[in-house]
Structures are given as C-alpha cells and as structure tokens.
C-alpha positions in Angstrom: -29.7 -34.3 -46.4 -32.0 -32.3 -49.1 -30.2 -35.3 -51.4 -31.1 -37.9 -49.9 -35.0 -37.2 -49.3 -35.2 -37.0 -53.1 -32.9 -40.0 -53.8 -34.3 -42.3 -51.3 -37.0 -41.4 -49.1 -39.9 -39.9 -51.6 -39.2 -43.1 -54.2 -39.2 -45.4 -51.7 -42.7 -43.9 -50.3 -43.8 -43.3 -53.6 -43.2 -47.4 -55.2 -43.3 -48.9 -52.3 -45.4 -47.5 -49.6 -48.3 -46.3 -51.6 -48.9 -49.3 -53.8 -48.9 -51.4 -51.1 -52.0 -49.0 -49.7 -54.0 -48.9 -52.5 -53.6 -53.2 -52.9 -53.5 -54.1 -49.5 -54.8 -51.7 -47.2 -58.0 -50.3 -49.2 -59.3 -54.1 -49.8 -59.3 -54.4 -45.8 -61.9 -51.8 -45.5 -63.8 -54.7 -44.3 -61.4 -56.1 -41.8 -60.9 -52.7 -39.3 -58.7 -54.8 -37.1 -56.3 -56.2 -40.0 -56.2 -52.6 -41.4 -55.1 -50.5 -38.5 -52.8 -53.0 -38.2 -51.6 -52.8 -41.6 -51.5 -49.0 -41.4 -49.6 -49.0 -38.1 -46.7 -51.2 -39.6 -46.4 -49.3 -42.6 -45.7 -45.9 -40.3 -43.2 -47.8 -38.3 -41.6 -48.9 -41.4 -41.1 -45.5 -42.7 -40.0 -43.9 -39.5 -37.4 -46.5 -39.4 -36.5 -45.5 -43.2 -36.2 -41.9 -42.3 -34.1 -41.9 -38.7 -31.9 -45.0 -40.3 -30.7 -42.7 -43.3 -30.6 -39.5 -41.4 -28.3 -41.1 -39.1 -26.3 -42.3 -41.6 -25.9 -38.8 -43.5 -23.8 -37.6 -40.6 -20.1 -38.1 -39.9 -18.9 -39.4 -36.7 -16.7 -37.6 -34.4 -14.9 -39.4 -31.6 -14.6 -37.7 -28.6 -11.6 -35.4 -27.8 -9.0 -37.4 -26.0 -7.8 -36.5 -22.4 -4.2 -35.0 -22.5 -3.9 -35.8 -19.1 -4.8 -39.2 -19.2 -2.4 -41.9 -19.8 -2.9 -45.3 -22.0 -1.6 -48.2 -19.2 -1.7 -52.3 -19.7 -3.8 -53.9 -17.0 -0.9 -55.0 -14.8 0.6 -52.2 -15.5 1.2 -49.8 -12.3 -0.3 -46.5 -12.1 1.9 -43.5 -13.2 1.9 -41.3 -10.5 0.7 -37.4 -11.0 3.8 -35.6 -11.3 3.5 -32.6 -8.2 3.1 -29.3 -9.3 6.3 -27.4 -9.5 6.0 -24.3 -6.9 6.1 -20.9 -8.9 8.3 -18.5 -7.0 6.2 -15.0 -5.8 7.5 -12.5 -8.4 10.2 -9.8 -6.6 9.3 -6.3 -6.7 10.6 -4.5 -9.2 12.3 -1.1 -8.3 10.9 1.5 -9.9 13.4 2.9 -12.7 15.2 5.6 -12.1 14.3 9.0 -12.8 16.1 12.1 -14.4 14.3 14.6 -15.1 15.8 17.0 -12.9 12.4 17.8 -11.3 12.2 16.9 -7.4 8.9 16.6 -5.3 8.8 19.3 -2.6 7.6 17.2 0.0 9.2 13.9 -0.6 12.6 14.9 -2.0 12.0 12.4 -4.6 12.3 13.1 -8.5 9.2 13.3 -10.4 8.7 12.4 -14.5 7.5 16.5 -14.8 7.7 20.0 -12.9 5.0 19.6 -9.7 7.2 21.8 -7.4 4.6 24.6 -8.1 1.4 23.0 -7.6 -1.2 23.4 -4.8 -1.5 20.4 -3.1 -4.1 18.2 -2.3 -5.0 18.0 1.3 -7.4 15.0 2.3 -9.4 14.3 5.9 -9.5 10.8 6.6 -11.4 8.4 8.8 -9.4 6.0 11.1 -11.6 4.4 13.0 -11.7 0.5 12.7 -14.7 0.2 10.8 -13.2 2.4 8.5 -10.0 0.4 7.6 -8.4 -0.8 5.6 -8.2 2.9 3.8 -7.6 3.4 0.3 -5.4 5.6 -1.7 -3.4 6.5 1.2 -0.1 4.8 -0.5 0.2 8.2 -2.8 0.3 10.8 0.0 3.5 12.4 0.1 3.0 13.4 3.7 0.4 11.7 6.4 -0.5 13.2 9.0 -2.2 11.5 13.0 -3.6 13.7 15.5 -7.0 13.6 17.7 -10.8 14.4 17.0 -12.7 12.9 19.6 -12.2 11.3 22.8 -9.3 9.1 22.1 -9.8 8.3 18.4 -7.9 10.1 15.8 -8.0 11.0 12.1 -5.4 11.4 9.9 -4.5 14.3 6.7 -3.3 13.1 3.6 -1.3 15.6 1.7 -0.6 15.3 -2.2 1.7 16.9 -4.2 0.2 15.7 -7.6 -3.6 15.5 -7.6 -2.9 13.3 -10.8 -1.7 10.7 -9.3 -4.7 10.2 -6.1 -6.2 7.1 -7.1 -9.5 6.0 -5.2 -8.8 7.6 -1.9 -11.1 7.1 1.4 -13.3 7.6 3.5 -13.3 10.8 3.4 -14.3 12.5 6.9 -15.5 16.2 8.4 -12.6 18.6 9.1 -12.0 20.4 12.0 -9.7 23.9 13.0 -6.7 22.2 13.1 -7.0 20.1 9.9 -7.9 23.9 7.8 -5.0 25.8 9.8 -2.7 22.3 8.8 -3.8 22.7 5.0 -3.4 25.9 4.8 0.5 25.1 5.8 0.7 23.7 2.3 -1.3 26.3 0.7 -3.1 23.4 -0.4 -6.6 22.3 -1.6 -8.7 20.7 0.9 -11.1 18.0 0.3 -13.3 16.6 3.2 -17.3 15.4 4.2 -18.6 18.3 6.5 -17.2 19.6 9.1 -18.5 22.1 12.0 -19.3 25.9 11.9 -16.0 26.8 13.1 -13.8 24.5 11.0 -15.6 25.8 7.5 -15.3 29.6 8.9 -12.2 29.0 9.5 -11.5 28.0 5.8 -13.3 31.3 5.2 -11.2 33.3 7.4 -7.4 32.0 6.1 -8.7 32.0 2.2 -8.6 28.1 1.9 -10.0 26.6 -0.8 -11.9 24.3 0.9 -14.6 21.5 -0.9 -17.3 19.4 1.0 -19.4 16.4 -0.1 -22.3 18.1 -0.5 -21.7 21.4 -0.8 -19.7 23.8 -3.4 -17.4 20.7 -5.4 -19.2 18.2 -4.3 -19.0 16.6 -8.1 -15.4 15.6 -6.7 -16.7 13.4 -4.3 -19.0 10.4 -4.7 -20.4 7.4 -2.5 -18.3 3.5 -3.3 -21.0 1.3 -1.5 -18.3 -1.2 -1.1 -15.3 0.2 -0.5 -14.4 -2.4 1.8 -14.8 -6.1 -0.1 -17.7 -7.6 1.9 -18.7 -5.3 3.8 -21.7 -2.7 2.2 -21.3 0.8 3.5 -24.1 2.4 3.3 -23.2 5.8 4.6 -20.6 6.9 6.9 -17.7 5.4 5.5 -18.0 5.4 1.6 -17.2 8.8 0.7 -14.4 8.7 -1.7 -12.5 10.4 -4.2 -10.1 10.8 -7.2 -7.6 12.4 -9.3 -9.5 11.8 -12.6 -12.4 13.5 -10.8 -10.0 16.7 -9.9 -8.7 16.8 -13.5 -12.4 16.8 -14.7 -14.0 19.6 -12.0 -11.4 21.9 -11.0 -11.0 23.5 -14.7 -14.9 24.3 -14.1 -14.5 25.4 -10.4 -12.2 28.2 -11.3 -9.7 27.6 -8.9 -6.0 28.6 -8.1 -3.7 25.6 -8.8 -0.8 26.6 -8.5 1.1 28.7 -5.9 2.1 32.3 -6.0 5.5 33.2 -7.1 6.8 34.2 -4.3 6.2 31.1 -2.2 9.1 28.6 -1.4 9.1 25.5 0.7 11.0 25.2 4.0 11.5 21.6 4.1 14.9 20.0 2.8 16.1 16.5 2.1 19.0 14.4 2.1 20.1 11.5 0.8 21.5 10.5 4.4 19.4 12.1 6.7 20.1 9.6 9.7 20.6 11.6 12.9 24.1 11.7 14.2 24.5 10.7 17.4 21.0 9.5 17.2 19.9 6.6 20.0 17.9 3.3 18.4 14.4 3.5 17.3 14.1 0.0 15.6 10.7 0.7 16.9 8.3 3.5 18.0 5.8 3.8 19.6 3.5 7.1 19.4 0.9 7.7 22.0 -2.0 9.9 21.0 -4.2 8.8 24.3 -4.9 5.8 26.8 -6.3 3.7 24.4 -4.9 4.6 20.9 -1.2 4.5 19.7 0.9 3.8 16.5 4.0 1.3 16.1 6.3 1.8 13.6 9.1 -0.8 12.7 12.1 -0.4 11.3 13.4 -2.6 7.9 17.0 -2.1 7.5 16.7 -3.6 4.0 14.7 -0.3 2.7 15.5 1.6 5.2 11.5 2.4 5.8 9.5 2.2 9.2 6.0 0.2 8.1 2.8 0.9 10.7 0.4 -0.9 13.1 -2.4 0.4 14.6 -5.5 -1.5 16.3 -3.2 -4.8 16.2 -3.2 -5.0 12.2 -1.1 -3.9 9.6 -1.6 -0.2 8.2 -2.1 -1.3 4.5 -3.8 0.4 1.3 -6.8 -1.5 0.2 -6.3 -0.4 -3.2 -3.3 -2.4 -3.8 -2.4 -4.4 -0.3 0.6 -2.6 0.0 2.0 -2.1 4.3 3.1 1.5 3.6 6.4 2.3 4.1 7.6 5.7 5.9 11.5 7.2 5.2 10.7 9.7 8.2 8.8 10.1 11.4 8.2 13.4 13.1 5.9 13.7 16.5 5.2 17.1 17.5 4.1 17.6 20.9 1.5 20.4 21.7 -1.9 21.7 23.8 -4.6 19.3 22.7 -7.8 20.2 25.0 -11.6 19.2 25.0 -13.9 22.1 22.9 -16.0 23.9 24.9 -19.3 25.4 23.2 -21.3 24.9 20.4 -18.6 22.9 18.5 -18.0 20.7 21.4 -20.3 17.5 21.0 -18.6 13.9 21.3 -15.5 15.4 23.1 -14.0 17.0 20.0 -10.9 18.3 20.6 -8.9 21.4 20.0 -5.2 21.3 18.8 -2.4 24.1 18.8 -0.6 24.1 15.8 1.3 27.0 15.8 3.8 29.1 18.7 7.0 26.5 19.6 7.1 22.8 21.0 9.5 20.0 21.2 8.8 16.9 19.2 11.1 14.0 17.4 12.6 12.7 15.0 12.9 9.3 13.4 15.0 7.9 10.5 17.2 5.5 9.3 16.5 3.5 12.4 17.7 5.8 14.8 16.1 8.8 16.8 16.4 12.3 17.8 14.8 15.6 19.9 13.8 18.3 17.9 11.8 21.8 18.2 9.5 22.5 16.3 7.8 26.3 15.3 5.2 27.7 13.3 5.1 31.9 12.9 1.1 31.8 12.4 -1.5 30.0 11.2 -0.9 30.6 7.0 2.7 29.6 7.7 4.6 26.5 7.1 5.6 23.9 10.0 9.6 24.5 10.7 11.5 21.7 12.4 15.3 22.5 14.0 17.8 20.1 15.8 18.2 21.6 19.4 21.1 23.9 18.9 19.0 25.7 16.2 20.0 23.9 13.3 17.6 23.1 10.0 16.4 19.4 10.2 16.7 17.7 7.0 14.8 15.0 5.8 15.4 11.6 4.1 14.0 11.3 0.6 10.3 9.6 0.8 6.8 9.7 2.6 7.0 11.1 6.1 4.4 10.8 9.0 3.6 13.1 11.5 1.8 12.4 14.4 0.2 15.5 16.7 0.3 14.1 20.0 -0.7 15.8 23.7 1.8 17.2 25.5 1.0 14.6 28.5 1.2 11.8 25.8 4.5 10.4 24.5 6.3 8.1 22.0 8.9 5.1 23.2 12.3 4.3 21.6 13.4 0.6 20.9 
C-alpha cells in the first residue's frame, strides 16, 4: 500500500492535479461558478484514483464453500439429507475390580486403602419435597429414614470415608435420636442447628458434633442454587464437602479415627438372601398416614431403587436412582415431645432396649429382632432363633418406623 502511494498516487497529484490548478483553476478566479466547479471535479477525480488502486492492492478471497451443500443440474432431483444415524446411550461401565484386601465396614465392599478405622461421617438431611432432589447422598454407605415432625421425616447419611462426600445436602437440625444414632458409629456429626436437648445430648455421649454456625461451621457453607432453577435462599442450601473436611478438621483438633479397642458388629455376605424368605419384589415402608417409601426390586443388580412423594429417589449431583443391596425397618416407640423441645409436633424416638423389625434382600424378606445395650452402643440385628443377621455387600437403608406403622411385602 505504502508502495503504491509513492508510485502512483503522489506523481499523479503532483504532474497532473496541480498543474492543472495553477493553469486552469487560478485563471477562473473571475468565473466563481466555473471554478468551484473545476475544483469539485478535480476532488472526485482523485478520490476515484485513491479507492480504485486501494481496491486493487488487495487479493480476493472467495467465500468458504458449504460442505454440506451439494452442486446439482437444474433438472436434476434434490438429494435427500441422509438421517442422522442414532448413537446408542453408552452402557455403564462396572467399576473394576478391587484387591486391595481392605473392606468397608459398613458396606462389605473393598476399598482402594485401609478406612476400616476411621470415624465416620454422620450427616442430617432434609426430606421434605422442597428439598429434593438431595445431593451427595449416592456416597453414604448406610441411609437412614425416621420421623421429625408430624408426619414428615428426615433422613441420616452415614460415611465411612469423609474423602469421598462430594457436594452433600441440605443439611438440617438434629434431634436426640439422630446424636444417640451417630454416636452408634462413633461417628462425626455434621448438621444446621438443632434444639437444646439434641446438642446437650451431643454433650452428654462425647459426640463430636459440628453446626452451621457454630464451632466448625467453616465445614459448611450456603449453594444458592442447589437445586437448578430454583434460588434457595435459606432453608434448604446448606451444604457440604469432603475437600472442606480434609481442609478444617486438621485445624479443629479432632479424633479421626476410632480407639483400638472398638470393632464393628455388622457382617456381610456375598449371598445374604434369606432362606426361607417370602417375596418382597416390592416394599412398602410406612412411617405415618401420609408418608411412606417404596422400594423395587431389579433382579439384574440385585438392588431395590426408591420412590417417595411419587418420584424417583435420585442424587442431583449425578442423576443417579440409588440403588440399595439391603433393607432393614426397625420398629419402635415414636411419641409426640412434650415441653420446651416440643414445637411443630417434633417427635421422640427409642433407639435402644429390643424390637422386631425386617429384613430385605435379594428380592425376598424376613422378621428380625433387633437390640441395642445403650445409647454409645452399636445397633445389633438377629434372625428369630437368635442367630447373627448378615448382610449383602452394598448400601443399606434403614427406615425407623412406629410401632403402629408397618411395611408391605409384594
């Protein structure tokens, strides 16, 4: 372009424009009409010089040609769009077997490393509808169900590996029964508040015991939109996560693992379908007139998935309908609070003395007992002549029903 000026434009101006000025145009100083005119013609005439070699200084691109169209003779007929070819929905792939000789207390499953020995991670739950769907709640190793107020319930997660909690909530108050449950485990318990009772209570049974708000409350913090479309501004946000664990408990000088001397009752088998059990293809737990839980058995993974408030039981973290290798329902004194503590017809829950319950696996069910010595002391569940219950290898539910409330068998 710089070229160009020099070459043509300035020489051109130079012995052509200019002389034509000084003989032409200055002699017309007479004749104001004729000179403008003059003038005006000699601008165009020089515009036209400059955007005519410009123009011709640049190379010419044609446009990109359309891959998808196709080059056809007028009488030619249209090729037709071929349809799109329909992409199969990739299978799941099974996880890969693991051998590391180390086994998951509370699943049965193995586990990459040693986790037998860790306190686990005990998390309150809301399960409300304008709570759902939860997230997270595809990592607990146990879940339990069981009453809060009026007829709605709440549920427990318990973790064995606080590394692996993803994004898990909403996290809700606690109450007796969810501190003398944790402390079953020997676990840690995460929650949002709770009453006077429920926190002494933590106090009283040495649970270590962490409340949005309070002491640890860097574990928790608020997702605004847990639930895609829906802002939550409050109630329903409070969340939390294994990274977060990782990065506080070092500095909350806490016990994480258990003491020596403490050894898990539960056992698992790789066939823990009962004998002489009757069908349970589906079940049906009742926690009160207007709330129950339906479980249905797939033969092909031998797993019971869950329904509640006519939709799928699902993790919003990943969409997946979690699958359950066991079902227990122990059946005990639920009553209304009296006192202080008693607001909203909270409820109070026996969880410990003897009871009858059931048992549910492998698409068949059974009666059990169930016991528990005293409130730091682990849940123990026998077949009716006495006999240890064992467990198939996976996640197992247990739902805390009234003794006036029942589940059905199909």
């Amino acid at each position: 372009m710089k070229a160009l000026k020099e070459l043509v434009i300035i020489p051109f101006i130079e012995k052509v424009i200019i002389p034509i000025y000084e003989k032409v145009v200055i002699p017309l100083n007479k004749n104001k009409r004729l000179r403008n005119f003059t003038v005006l013609a000699l601008v165009v005439l020089v515009c036209g010089i400059i955007i005519t070699t410009t123009t011709c200084g640049e190379t010419y691109s044609p446009p990109e040609s359309d891959s998808s169209a196709t080059m056809q003779s007028p009488d030619s007929e249209p090729t037709p769009t071929p349809e799109p070819e329909e992409t199969p929905e990739p299978e799941a792939t099974p996880e890969p077997e693991i051998e590391s000789g180390y086994i998951n207390p509370l699943t049965g499953l193995p586990t990459e490393e040693d986790v037998s020995r860790n306190r686990p991670i005990a998390i309150s739950l809301a399960n409300t509808t304008d709570a759902l769907p939860m997230n997270g709640v595809s990592r607990t190793d146990i879940l339990y169900e069981f009453l809060v107020e009026g007829g709605i319930t709440r549920m427990l997660g318990i973790f064995q590996d606080y590394s692996r909690v993803q994004v898990t909530g909403s996290i809700r108050s606690i109450r007796l029964y969810t501190v003398q449950i944790a402390r079953s485990y020997d676990a840690i318990l995460l929650a949002s508040g709770g009453p006077d009772s429920a926190t002494g209570e933590a106090s009283n049974l040495n649970v270590t015991c962490f409340l949005e708000g309070g002491r640890g409350s860097q574990l928790f913090y608020r997702d605004r939109n847990r639930i895609p479309g829906r802002s939550l501004e409050g109630l329903h946000s409070v969340v939390t996560t294994g990274e977060r664990m990782a990065r506080w408990f070092p500095d909350l000088d806490i016990r994480l693992q258990h003491e020596d001397d403490r050894e898990y009752v539960l056992t698992f088998t790789d066939d823990a379908t009962p004998a002489g059990g009757r069908d349970a293809t589906e079940v049906v737990v009742r926690f009160s007139g207007g709330k129950s839980s339906t479980f249905t058995y797939n033969a092909d993974n031998n797993n019971y998935t869950m329904r509640q408030y006519n939709r799928d039981f699902i993790d919003a973290t990943n969409g997946l309908h979690i699958p359950f290798a066991n079902i227990i329902v122990i059946k005990t004194s639920v009553t209304a609070l009296t006192g202080p503590d008693a607001g909203a017809g909270r409820r109070d829950i026996v969880t410990t003395g003897r009871g009858e319950g059931y048992f549910v696996h492998g698409g068949k069910y059974i009666e059990i007992n169930w016991s528990r010595a005293d409130k730091t002391s682990q849940f123990v569940y026998t077949l009716k002549d006495g006999t240890e219950l064992e467990l198939g290898r996976g996640r197992t539910f247990i739902g805390i029903i009234p003794t006036n409330m029942d589940a059905t068998f199909n």
